[in-house]
C-alpha positions in Angstrom: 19.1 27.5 -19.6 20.8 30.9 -19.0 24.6 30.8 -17.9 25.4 32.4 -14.5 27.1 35.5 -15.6 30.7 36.6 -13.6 31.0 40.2 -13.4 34.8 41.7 -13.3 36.8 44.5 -12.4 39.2 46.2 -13.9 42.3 47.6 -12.2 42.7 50.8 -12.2 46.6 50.3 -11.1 48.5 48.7 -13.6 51.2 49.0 -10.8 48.7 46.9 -9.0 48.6 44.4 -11.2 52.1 43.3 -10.6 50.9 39.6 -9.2 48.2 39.2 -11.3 48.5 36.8 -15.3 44.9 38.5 -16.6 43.8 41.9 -16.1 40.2 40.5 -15.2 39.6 39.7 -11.2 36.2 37.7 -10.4 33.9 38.8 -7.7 32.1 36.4 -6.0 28.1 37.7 -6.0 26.1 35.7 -3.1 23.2 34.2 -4.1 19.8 35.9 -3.4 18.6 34.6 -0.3 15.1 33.1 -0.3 12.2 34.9 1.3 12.0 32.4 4.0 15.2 33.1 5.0 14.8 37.0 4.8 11.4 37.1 6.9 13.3 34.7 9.4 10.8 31.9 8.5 11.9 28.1 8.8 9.9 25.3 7.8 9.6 22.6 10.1 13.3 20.4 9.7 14.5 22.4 6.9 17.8 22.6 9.2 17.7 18.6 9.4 19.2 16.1 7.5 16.8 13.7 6.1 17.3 11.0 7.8 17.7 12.4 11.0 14.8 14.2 10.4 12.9 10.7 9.6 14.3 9.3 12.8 12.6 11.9 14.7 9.0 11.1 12.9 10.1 7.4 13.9 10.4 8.2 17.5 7.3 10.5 17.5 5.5 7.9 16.0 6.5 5.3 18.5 5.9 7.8 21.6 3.1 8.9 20.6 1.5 5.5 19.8 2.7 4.0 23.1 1.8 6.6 25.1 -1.5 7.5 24.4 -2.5 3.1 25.0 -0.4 3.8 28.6 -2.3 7.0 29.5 -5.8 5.1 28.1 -5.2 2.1 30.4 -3.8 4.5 33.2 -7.4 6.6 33.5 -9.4 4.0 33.0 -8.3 1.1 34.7 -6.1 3.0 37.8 -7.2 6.2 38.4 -10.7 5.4 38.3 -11.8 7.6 35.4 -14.3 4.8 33.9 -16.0 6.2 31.1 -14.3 4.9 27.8 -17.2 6.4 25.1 -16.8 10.1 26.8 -12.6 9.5 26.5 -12.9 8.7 22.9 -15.7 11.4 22.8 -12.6 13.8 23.9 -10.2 12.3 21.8 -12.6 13.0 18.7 -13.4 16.6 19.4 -9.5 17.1 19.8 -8.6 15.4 16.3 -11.2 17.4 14.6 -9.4 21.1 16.7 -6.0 20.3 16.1 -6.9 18.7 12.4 -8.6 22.3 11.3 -5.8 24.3 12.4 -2.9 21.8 10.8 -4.8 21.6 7.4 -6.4 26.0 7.6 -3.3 27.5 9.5 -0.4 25.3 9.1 -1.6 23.8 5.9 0.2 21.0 6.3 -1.8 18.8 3.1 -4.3 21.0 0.7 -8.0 21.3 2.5 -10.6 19.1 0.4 -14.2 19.5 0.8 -17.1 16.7 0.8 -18.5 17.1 -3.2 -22.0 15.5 -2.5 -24.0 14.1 -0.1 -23.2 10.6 -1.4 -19.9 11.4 -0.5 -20.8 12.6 2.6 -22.8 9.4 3.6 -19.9 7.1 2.5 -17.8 8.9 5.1 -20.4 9.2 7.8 -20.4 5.0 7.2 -16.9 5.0 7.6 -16.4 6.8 11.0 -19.4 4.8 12.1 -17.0 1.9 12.1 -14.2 3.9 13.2 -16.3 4.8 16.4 -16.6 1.3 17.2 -13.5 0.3 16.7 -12.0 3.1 18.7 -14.4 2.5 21.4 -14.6 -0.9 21.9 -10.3 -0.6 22.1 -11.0 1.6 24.8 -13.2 -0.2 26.6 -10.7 -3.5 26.7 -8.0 -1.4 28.3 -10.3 -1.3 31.5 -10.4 -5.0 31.4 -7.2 -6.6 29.9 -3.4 -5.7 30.4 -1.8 -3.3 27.2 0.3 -6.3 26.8 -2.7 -8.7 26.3 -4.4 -5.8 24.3 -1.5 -5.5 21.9 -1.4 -9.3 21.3 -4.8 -9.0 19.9 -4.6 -6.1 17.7 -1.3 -7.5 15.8 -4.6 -9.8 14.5 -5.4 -7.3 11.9 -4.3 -8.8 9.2 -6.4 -11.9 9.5 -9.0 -10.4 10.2 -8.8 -8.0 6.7 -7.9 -11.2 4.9 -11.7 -12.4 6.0 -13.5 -9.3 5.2 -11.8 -8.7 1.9 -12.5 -12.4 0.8 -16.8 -11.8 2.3 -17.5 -8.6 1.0 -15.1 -7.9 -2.7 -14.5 -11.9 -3.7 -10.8 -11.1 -2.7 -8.5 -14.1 -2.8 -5.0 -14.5 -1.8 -2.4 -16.6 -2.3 -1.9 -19.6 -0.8 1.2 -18.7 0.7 -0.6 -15.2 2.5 -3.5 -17.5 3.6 -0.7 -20.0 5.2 1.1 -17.1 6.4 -1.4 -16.3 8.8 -1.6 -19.2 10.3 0.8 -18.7 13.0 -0.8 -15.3 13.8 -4.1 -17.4 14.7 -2.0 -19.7 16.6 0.0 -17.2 18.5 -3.0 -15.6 19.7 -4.6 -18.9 20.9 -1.7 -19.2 22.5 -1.4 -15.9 24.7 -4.9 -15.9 25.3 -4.8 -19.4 27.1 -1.9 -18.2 29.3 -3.1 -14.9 29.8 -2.6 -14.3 34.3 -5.5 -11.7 33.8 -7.8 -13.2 30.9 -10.9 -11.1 30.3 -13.7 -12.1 28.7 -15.7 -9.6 28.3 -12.8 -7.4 27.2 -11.2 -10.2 25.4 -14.5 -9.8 23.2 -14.5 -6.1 22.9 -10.7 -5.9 21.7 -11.8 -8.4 18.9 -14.6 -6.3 18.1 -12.3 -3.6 17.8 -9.5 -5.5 15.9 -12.4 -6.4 13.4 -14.2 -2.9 13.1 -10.7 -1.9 12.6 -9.6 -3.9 9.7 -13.6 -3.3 8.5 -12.8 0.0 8.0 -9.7 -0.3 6.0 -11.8 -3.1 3.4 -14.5 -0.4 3.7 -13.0 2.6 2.7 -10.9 1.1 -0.3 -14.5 0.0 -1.7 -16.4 3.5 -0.7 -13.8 5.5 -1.9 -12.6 4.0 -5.2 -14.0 7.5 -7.3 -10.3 9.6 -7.9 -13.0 13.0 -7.2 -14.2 11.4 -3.9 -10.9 10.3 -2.4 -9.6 12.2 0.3 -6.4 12.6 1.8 -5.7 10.6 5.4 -5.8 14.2 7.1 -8.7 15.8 5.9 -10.5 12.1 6.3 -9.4 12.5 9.9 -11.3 16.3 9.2 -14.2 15.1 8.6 -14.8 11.7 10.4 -13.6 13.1 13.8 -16.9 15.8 14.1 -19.1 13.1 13.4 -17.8 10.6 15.6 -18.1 13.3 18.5 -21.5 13.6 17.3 -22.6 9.7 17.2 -20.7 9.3 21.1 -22.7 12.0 22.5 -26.2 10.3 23.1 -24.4 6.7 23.9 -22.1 8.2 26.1 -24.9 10.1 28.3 -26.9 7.0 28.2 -24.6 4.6 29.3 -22.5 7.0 31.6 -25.0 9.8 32.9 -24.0 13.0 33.2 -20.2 12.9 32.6 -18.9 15.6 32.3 -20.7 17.5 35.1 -18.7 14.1 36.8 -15.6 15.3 35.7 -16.1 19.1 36.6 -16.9 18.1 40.4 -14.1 15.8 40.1 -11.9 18.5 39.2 -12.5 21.0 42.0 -10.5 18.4 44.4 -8.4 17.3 42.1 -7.6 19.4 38.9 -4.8 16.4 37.6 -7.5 14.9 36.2 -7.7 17.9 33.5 -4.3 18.1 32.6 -4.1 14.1 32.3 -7.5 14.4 29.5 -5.9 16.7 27.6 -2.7 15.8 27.4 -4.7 12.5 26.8 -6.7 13.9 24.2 -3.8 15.8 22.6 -1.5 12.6 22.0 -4.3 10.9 20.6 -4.3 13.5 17.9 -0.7 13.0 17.2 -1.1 9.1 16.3 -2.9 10.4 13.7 -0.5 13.2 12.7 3.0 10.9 13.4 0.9 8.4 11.1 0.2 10.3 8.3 4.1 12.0 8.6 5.9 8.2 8.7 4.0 7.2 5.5 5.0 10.4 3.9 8.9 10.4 4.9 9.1 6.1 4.4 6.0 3.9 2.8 3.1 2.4 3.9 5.0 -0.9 4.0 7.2 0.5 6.6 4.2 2.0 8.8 2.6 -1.6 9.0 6.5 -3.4 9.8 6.9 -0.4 12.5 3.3 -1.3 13.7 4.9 -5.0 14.6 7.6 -3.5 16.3 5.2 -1.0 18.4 3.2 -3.9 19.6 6.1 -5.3 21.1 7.7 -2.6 22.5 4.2 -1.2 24.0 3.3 -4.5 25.8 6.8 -4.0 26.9 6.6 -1.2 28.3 3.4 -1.9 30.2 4.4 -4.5 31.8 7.3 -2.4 32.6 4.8 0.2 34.5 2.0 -1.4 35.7 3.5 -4.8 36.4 1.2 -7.1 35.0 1.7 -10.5 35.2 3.2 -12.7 32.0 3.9 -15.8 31.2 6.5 -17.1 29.1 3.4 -19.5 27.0 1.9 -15.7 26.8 5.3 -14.2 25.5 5.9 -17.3 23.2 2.6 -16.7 21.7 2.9 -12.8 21.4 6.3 -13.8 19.7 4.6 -16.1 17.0 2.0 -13.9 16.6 4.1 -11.0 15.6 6.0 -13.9 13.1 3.0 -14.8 11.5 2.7 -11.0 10.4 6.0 -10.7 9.0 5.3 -13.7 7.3 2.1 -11.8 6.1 3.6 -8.7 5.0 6.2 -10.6 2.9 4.1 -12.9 1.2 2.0 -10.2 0.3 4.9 -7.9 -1.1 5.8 -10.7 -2.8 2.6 -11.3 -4.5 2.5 -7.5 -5.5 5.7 -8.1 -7.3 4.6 -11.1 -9.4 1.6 -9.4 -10.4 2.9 -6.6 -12.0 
């Protein structure tokens, strides 16, 4: 390492010098500023501190994630826009815009490209699940109350417990397996209490729940090559085209001609285009806040933040549209979210041990 040099002057006055014990004086030389700073060019929080800057991802995260379930269940279950594969059609095709210019323009993580086609097919198997997870969670909104919604997605965990032990052999502890107990319980709880209990989308939101923690077993077993795994971003890249793709046919099918629907529907009342893309655009940013709270905490923290949205989401709904609870149904909710903090301990606990 090279020693920053001091340059000195000498004084040409010794008269000058009267004050002075050396004849050397040091001149400060600024350091060289860096070219971001002479173009004028910020990165995004470099003026920040970290963990204010982390707060903010926080908040994003939690605003995002609870908005875009209160605008879902606002279209399609009080303003009459009833067409849940065509939303998460939109909310596809606006993942895979905003994805290409984050990761080509912003390059916000390297771009990756699909190596083979055996690649390729492992991901189009992926978003397959992704699209019915996504759309069934759609379709529930229309049926069930956020609140109810939410008490049934904190079910994950179970749920990936099951697959993980069917498809790779996986076995847990005995104290994760006990752990989830009170998450099944919980759930049997709010569901018998539930004012506005759903069947049909009581069965949907399970299906989603499922395909959801399906994917997550099914992509740590598809994507085990170091060459074939991608980053969440450029996953998101790739899976959202083809998810627009699959929705297409099902969505005319089961809901006609939508979108001339929602042109004619916009002539008398052009709210409805601003409410599906603002939609559509805070849909992208679960993705985005997700993928920035993972890299600015842990993926631990993600999944104890995901408790804590759950809650404050079916708060919040019942907050706005007024849905009826019951305190059996809060009680329940309460053990449910419990049981997964058991969950997340025991296994973080379990990690330790085995290394």
């Amino acid at each position: 390492m090279v020693e920053a040099q001091k340059w000195t002057r000498r004084m040409s006055n010794p008269r000058l010098d009267t004050a002075a014990t050396a004849d050397d004086h040091v001149l400060d030389i600024p350091t060289t500023p860096t070219a971001e700073v002479r173009n004028g060019i910020y990165t995004f929080g470099s003026h920040l501190t970290p963990d204010l800057l982390t707060a903010l991802i926080i908040a994003s995260w939690f605003m995002s994630n609870t908005g875009v379930l209160l605008l879902n269940k606002y279209l399609l279950s009080f303003y009459g826009y009833r067409y849940p594969i065509f939303l998460t059609m939109l909310h596809m095709l606006s993942c895979a815009s905003y994805s290409y210019i984050a990761i080509n323009f912003l390059e916000i993580v390297p771009k990756q490209h699909i190596l083979s086609k055996k690649q390729f097919f492992k991901i189009f198997a992926l978003c397959a699940i992704f699209c019915f997870s996504v759309v069934c969670g759609n379709t529930s909104l229309r049926y069930i109350p956020v609140s109810f919604n939410q008490a049934i997605g904190a079910t994950t965990p179970f749920f990936t417990a099951i697959f993980a032990f069917i498809i790779t052999c996986k076995k847990e502890s005995v104290k994760v397996y006990f752990a989830l107990l009170p998450v099944v319980f919980g759930i049997v709880l709010a569901t018998n209490s539930e004012p506005l209990f759903n069947l049909f989308g009581f069965l949907v939101c399970i299906g989603s729940t499922a395909g959801r923690a399906l994917k997550s077993v099914v992509q740590g077993i598809l994507l085990t090559n170091e060459a074939e795994k991608l980053h969440s971003m450029n996953l998101l890249l790739y899976i959202a085209p083809m998810a627009a793709l699959i929705l297409l046919p099902f969505s005319l099918y089961n809901e006609g001609n939508v979108a001339r629907i929602t042109l004619e529907k916009a002539k008398t009342d052009s709210f409805i285009i601003l409410l599906l893309i603002g939609n559509a655009t805070v849909a992208y940013l679960v993705n985005l806040t997700n993928f920035l709270v993972t890299k600015h905490t842990s993926a631990l923290t993600l999944q104890v933040l995901g408790n804590a949205k759950a809650a404050l989401a079916a708060f919040v709904s019942v907050m706005v549209f007024r849905n009826p609870v019951t305190m059996t149904g809060v009680t329940g909710f309460a053990v449910t979210i419990m049981g997964i903090v058991l969950y997340s301990e025991a296994k973080k606990r379990c990690k330790i041990t085995t290394y």
